[in-house]
N, C-alpha and C positions, 0 to 999 in steps of 0.2 A: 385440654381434652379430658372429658369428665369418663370414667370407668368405675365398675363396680371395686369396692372395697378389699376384697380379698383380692382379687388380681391384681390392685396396688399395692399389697402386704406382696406379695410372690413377689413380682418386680422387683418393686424398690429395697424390700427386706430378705431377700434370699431365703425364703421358704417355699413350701411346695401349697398348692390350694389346699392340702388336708392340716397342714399345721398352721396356716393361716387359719380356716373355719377354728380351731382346734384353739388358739391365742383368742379370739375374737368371744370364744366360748366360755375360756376363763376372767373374761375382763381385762385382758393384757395390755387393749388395743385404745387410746385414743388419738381421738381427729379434733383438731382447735381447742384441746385441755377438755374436752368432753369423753366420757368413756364409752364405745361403741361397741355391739355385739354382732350388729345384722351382715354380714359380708356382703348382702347384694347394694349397701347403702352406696350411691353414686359418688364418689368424690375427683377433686382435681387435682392433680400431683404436685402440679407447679405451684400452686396456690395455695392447700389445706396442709398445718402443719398436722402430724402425723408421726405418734410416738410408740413404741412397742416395750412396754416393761418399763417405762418412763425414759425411753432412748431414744432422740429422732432420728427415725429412718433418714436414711440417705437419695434422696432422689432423683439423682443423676443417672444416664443411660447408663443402660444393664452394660456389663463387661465380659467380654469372653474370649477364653485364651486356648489354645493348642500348645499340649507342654508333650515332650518325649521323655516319660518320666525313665530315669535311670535306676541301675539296682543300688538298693540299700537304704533306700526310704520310704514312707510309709505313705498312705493315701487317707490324711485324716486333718485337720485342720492344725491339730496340734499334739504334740506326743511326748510325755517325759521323759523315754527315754531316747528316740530315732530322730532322728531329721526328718521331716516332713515332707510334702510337694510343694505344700504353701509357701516356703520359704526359697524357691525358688523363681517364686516371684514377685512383684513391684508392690509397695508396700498396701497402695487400694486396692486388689486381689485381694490381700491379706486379710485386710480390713472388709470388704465386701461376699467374695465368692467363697463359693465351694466347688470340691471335685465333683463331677458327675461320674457317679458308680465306683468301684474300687479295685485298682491294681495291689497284688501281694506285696510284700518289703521286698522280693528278690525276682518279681515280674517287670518287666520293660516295656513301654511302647505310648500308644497313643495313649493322651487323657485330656477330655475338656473338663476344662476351669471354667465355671461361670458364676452371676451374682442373678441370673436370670433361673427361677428355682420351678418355675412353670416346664422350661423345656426338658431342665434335668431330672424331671417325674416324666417326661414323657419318654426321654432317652435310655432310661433308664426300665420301664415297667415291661415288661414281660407281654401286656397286651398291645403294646405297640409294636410290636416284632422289631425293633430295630436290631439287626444283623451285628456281631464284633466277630472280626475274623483272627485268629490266634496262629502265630508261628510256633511251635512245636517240635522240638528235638529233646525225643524220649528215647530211654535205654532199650535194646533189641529191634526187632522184628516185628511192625505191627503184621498180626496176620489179616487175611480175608474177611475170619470171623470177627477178628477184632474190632474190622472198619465198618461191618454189617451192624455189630453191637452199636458201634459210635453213634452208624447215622441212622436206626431207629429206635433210636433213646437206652436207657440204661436204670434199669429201678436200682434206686438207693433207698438206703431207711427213712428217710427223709423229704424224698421226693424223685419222680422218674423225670431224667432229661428229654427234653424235647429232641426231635429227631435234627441230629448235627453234618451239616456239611463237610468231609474229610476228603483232603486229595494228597497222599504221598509226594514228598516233591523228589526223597531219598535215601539211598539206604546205607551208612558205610560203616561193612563187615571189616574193618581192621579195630575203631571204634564201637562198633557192634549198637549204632544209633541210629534213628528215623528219623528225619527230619520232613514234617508234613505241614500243613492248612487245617484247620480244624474252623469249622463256623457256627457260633451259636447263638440263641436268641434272649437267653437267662444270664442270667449275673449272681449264683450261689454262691456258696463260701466255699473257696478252692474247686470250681464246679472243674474249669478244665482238669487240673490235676488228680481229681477224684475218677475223672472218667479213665484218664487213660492208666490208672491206679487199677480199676477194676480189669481192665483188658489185659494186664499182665505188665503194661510198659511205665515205670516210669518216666514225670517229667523229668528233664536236666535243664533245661532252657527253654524258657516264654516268654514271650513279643507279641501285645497287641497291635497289630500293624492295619486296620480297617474297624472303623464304624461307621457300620450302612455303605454309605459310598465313598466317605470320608475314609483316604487314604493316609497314613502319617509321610509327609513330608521328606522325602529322602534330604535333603538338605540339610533338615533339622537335626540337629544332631544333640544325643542325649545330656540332660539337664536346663535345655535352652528351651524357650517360648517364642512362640506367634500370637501376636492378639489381632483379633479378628473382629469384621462384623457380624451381627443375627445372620445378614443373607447369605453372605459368603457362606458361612456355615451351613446355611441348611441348603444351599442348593449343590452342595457335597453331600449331606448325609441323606439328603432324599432328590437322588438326579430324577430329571423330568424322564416321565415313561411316554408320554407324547407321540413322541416320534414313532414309537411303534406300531401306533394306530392311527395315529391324523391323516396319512397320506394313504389309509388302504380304502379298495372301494367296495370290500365287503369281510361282515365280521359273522363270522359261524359260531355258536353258543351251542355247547351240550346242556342239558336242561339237569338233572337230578347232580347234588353236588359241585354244580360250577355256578348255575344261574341261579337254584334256588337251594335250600339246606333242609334236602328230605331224605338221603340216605339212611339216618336215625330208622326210620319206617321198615323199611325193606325186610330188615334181620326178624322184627319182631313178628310181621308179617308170613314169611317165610316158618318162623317157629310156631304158628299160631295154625298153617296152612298143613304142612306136616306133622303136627299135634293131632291134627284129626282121622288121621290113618295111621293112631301110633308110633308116629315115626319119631326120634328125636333129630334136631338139628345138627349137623354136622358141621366141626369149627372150617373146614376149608369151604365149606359152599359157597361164599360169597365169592369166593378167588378163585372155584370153579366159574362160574356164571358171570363174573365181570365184564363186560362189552358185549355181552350176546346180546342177540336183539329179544323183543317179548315173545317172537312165537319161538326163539331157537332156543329162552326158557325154559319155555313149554312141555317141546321135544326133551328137554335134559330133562328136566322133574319128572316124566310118564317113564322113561327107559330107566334111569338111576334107581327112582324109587317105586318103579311100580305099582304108577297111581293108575286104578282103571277108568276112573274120568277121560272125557273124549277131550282132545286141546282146546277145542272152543269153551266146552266147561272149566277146564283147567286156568283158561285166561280173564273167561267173565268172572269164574270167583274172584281170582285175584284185583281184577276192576273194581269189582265189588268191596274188597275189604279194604283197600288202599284211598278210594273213592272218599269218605270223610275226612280223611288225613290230609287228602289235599284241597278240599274244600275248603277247610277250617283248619288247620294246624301249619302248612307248607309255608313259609315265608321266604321271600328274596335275599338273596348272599347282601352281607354290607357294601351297602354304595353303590349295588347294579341297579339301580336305579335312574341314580343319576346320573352312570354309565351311558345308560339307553336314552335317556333323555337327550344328551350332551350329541349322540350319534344321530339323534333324530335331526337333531340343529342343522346340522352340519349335512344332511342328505346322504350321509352312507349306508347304506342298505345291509341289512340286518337279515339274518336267519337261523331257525335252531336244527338241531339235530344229535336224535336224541333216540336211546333202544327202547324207552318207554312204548306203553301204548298209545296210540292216538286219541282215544278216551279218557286216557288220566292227562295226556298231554293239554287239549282243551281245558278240561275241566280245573284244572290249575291256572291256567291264561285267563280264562274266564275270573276266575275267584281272587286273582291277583292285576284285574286289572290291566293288565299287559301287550295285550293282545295287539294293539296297534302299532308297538316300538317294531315291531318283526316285520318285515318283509316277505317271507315265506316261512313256514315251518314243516318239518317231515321227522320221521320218524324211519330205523330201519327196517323195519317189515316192509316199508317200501320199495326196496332193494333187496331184502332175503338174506341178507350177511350183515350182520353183527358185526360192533370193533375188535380186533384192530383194523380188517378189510376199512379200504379208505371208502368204499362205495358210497355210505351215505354224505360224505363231506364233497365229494365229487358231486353229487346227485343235487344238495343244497347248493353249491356253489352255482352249479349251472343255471337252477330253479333263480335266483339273485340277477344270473344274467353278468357274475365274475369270472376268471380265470382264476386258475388254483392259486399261480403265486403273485394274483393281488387282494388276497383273502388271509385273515386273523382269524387263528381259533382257539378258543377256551376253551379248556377240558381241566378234569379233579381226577381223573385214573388214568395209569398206564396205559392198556389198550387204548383208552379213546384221543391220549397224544398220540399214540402208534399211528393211529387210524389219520388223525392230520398231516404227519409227517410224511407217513404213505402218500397221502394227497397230493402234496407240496407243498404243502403251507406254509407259515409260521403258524408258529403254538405257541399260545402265555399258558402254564399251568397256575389252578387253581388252589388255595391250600381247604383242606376238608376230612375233621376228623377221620373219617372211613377210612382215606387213603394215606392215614399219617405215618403210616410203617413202611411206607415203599416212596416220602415224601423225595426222599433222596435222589429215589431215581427217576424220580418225573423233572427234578428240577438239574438233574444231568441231559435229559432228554429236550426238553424246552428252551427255546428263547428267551424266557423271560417266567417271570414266578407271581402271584401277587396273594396276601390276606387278603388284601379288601379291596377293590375296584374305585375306592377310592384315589388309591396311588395312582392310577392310570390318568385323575383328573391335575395332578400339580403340575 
């Protein structure tokens, strides 16, 4: 099987594609005693010999292990003065793989081993979101505040954590300890223990016990390994989300935030709009106005700030200055595309529903194309109630020709999950800078969660 060059350095050489490009750049790399720079050059594994630094790569299938790594050793290939993780196991591990990502000397739990250096940049990068769930027994009393700090991030000097999933599991006042869940999407240097450093709690004990879907093995018991295959492994770390929409016979889409990535707009919009009556922007507005619909906007902006414009004024401007943004700037969330594509196959019938106006609603269908995946589309000025009121999800669903609880809905805020649940739905929430501060509690409220719509398709 012929492949491009650098994805046969990952492979075969346990590098990631940036330190392959990276080898291939310095001259590091030949193929048949020739020395090769280009990474997209095609070659065949089984066939072209293939040297890095003048050492033939190994070309034999990738290897991957599930180790429960215990305390007291390090997560490095090799260490002068610790014991290692490499050393606990078989000697072409040793020879081939590396850890993916890094447990502390005196952390426990899950850790994949592999020689496959492709996955372990993917498992590992921050824009992949893959999820590591962390067991957690810290000294006192996490309070309320503490858990709200957790799970909408924490600025360090260094850098602010993404917002982290926490759930108490217990508290015991004789040992004056919490033992909880913590879930996060980064891999810093001592990131868990810094967080709950800053909350007031020391760590005393951590256990990674989940990445992604990939649970560590209660079986496994510490210092021992499982070697596994690529699929085993990934169809733990990223289970099919499938199920949760294959069998419905209709899927409801909030439009700003969930379908397309226009939020951005609003705020500057907003400060541009009340700019012009002097006004300044006020940091809670937005979290005033969340799920209202556009005319119950309206109504808030003429009563609040005592605009004397008449609402129809007050809305056409607003059409108006939002109008090019969505023409030309709005693009579709990652992967809804093929989302909708994938739903049109299949004959499930599709609807949005959404507080915008009906005017920017088009006007972006139209300039993205789209228009046809839907089924119907409404807006809630059609109904006169805003989310969380389930009216409009109720309203589309019927418009489809579904019953509430054979209908899917996507939403990026609180209210407008409110507003599905109200319905009866199920709800996937969506992830969307805007709403990254309260991500927590959408994905307590939800079914199911997703970055990108593409997970929906594995």
């Amino acid at each position: 099987m012929w492949i491009r060059l650098d994805k046969c350095l990952a492979q075969c050489g346990g590098m990631t594609r940036s330190q392959a490009k990276e080898a291939l750049k310095k001259r590091q790399v030949a193929v048949n005693g020739q020395i090769v720079t280009d990474g997209e050059k095609k070659v065949d594994p089984e066939q072209a010999v293939i040297s890095f630094c003048g050492e033939l790569l190994n070309a034999e299938a990738e290897e991957y292990y599930l180790l429960h790594k215990p305390a007291g050793c390090v997560t490095a290939a090799s260490d002068a003065l610790y014991k290692t993780v490499m050393e606990l196991l078989p000697e072409s591990a040793r020879r081939r793989c590396r850890p993916v990502g890094r447990l502390d000397k005196d952390t426990t739990g899950l850790l994949i081993v592999t020689s496959d250096g492709e996955l372990a940049h993917e498992l590992i990068s921050p824009k992949k979101h893959v999820e590591k769930t962390y067991r957690v027994v810290a000294n006192g009393y996490v309070s309320r505040e503490g858990e709200e700090r957790l799970q909408s991030g924490i600025e360090f000097s260094d850098f602010k954590s993404a917002p982290a999933l926490y759930k108490q599991l217990s508290y015991d006042p004789v040992k004056n300890e919490t033992t909880a869940l913590l879930t996060i999407s980064e891999g810093k240097y001592h990131q868990v223990k810094r967080m709950f450093h800053a909350i007031g709690n020391d760590v005393r004990e951590l256990s990674r016990i989940c990445i992604g879907g990939l649970q560590l093995p209660e079986d496994l018991q510490e210092g021992a390994y499982l070697k596994v295959t690529k699929k085993w492994l990934l169809d733990r770390i990223y289970p099919s989300m499938r199920p949760l929409w294959e069998n419905r016979k209709g899927i409801l889409f909030d439009l700003d935030g969930t379908l397309v990535d226009s939020m951005w707009m609003w705020r500057r919009i907003d400060e541009e709009y009340l700019g012009r009556f002097g006004l300044a922007l006020p940091e809670n507005l937005q979290t005033c106005i969340e799920g209202m619909s556009f005319h119950e906007t309206s109504v808030y902006f003429k009563e609040r700030f005592q605009i004397p414009d008449s609402l129809e004024k007050i809305k056409a401007d607003w059409n108006r200055m939002a109008f090019e943004h969505y023409k030309n700037d709005v693009r579709l969330k990652d992967g809804a595309l093929l989302f909708l594509q994938e739903l049109r196959e299949r004959g499930i019938k599709t609807g949005i529903a959404t507080s915008n106006s009906r005017e920017l609603l088009d006007t972006v269908l139209d300039a993205l194309s789209v228009r046809e995946y839907f089924t119907s589309t409404h807006t809630s000025c059609e109904v006169l109630r805003g989310k969380p009121a389930p009216d409009i999800y109720l309203h589309a669903a019927q418009a489809i020709g579904c019953k509430p609880e054979e209908c899917l809905v996507f939403e990026d805020i609180l209210p407008g999950v409110q507003a599905g649940k109200a319905a009866g739905m199920a709800v996937c929430g969506v992830a969307d800078l805007y709403s990254e501060k309260v991500r927590w509690r959408i994905r307590q409220e939800t079914d199911e969660f997703i970055y990108s719509y593409r997970a929906l398709l594995r």
